[in-house]
C-alpha positions as CSV (number, residue, x, y, z in Angstrom):
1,X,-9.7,18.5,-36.8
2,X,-11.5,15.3,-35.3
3,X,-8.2,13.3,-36.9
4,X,-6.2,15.6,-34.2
5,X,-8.7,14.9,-31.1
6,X,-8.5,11.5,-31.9
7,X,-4.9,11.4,-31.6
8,X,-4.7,14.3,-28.6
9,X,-6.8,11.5,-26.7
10,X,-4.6,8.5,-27.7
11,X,-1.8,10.3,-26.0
12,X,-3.7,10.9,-23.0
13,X,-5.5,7.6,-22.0
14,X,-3.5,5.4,-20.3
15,X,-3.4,1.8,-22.4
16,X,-4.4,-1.1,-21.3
17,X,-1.4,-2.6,-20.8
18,X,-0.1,0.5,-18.8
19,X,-3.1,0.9,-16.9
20,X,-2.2,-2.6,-15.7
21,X,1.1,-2.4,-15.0
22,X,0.1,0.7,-12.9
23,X,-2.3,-1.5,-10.8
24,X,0.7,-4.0,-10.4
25,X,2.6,-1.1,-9.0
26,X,0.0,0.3,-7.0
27,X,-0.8,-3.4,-5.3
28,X,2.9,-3.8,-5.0
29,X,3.5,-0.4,-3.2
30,X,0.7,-0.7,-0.9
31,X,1.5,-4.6,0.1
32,X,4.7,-3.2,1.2
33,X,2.6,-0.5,3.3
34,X,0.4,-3.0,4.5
35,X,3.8,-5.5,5.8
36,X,5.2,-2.5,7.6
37,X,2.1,-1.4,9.3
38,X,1.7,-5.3,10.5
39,X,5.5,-5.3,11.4
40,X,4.9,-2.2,13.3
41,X,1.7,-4.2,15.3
42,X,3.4,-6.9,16.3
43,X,6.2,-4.1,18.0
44,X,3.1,-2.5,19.9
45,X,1.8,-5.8,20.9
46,X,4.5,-7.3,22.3
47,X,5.3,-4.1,24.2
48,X,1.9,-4.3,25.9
49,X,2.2,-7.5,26.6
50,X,6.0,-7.3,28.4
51,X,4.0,-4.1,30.2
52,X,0.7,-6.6,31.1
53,X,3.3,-9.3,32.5
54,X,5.1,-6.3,34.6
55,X,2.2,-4.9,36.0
56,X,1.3,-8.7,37.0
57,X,4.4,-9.0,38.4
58,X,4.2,-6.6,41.0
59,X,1.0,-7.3,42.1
């Protein structure tokens, strides 16, 4: 029975190889996440700044 357990817990813990390749794809997915986010920054900050410049503008 211990032989089967053995082998039940094979199946189910990731490798080490696959637990790697997982990371990859986690730091991979979440660079992407991080490069919209700053892409989406850059938007708001040049929108406050054409708004600052306005304001100064009609002053």
């Amino acid at each position: 029975m211990a032989a089967n357990e053995d082998i039940g817990m094979l199946v189910l813990k990731p490798q080490p190889s696959q637990t790697n390749e997982l990371w990859k794809q986690d730091m991979q997915r979440n660079q992407s996440q991080m490069d919209v986010l700053q892409e989406k920054v850059m938007e708001v900050k040049g929108l406050a700044y054409r708004v600052q410049r306005k304001m100064q503008e009609r002053n």
